[in-house]
Every structure is written in structure tokens, then in C-alpha cells.
C-alpha positions in Angstrom: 35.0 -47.1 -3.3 36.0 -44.1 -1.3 36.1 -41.1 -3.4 38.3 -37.9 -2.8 36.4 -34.8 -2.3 40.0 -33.1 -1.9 43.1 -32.5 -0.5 44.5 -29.7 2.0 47.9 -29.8 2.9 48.8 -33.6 3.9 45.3 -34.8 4.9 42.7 -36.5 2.5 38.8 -35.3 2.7 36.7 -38.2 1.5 33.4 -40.4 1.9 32.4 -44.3 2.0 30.6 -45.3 -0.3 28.5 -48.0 1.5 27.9 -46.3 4.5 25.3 -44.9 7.1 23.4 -42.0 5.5 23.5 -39.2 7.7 25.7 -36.6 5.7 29.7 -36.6 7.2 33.3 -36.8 6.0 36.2 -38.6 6.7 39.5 -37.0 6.9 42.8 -38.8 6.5 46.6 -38.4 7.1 50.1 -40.6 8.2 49.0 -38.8 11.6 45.2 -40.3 12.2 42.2 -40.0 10.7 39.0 -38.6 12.0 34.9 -38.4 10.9 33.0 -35.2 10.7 29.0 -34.9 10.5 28.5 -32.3 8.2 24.5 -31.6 9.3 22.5 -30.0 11.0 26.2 -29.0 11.8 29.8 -29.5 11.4 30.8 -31.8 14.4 33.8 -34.2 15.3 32.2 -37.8 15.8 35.2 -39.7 16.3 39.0 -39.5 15.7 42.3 -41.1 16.6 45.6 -39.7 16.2 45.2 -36.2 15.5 46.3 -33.6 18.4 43.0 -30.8 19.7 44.8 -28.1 17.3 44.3 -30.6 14.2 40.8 -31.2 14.8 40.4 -27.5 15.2 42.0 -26.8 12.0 40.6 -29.5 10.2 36.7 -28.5 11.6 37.1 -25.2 9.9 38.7 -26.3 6.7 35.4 -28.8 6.5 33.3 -25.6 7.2 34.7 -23.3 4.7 34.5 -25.8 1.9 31.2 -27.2 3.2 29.0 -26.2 -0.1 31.7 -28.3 -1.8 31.7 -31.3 0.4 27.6 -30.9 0.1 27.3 -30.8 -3.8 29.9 -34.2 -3.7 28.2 -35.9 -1.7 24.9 -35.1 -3.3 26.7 -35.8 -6.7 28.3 -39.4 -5.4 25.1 -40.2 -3.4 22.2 -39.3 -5.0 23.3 -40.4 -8.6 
């Protein structure tokens, strides 16, 4: 299962469910796809296809809506 936490523009925001437990989101488009830890802070881990200005915009999308990704992931993993 790999549940939505939302959308922005073309790319998909979402977690694993069976997956390491350090806090982080993955983020998905036609383009690539990349992972973000999400503490102690928000940090690219690893991502293949998207261009530096992607990852850029995508990093502060992650960090404006990061109460939202936190109460999901709290929600999907802690219930």
C-alpha cells in the first residue's frame, strides 16, 4: 500500500507502507521520482529524473506542507 498524502501540480507526494522508519516522502511524476527525509530536516536522499530546479521546487513544496505530511504519516503509521 502506498497511500497519497497529495498532489501538487503533476507530481504525487506519498509513503510506503512497509518501509524503514525514519520519517521521509516519496515524490512521483512521468519525469522521475525522488525520496525526501522529512527529520530532523527536510533533505533530498535520492532521486532520478528530476532536473536541480525540480528538486528545488519540490524541497520547498515538502517544507511548506510539512505539518501535513507529519500528521499523515503519524495517522498511516502509528495506527
Amino acid at each position: 500500500m502506498s497511500p497519497t498524502v497529495f498532489r501538487y501540480k503533476n507530481y504525487r507526494f506519498f509513503f510506503f507502507s512497509r518501509e524503514e522508519i525514519r520519517k521521509h516522502i516519496h515524490v512521483y511524476s512521468s519525469d522521475g521520482e525522488a525520496k525526501f527525509w522529512i527529520e530532523p530536516e527536510v533533505t533530498l536522499d535520492k532521486s532520478e529524473g528530476f532536473s536541480k530546479k525540480e528538486l528545488n521546487i519540490l524541497q520547498k513544496v515538502i517544507e511548506e506542507r510539512l505539518n501535513e505530511i507529519k500528521k499523515a504519516w503519524k495517522k498511516h503509521f502509528e495506527s
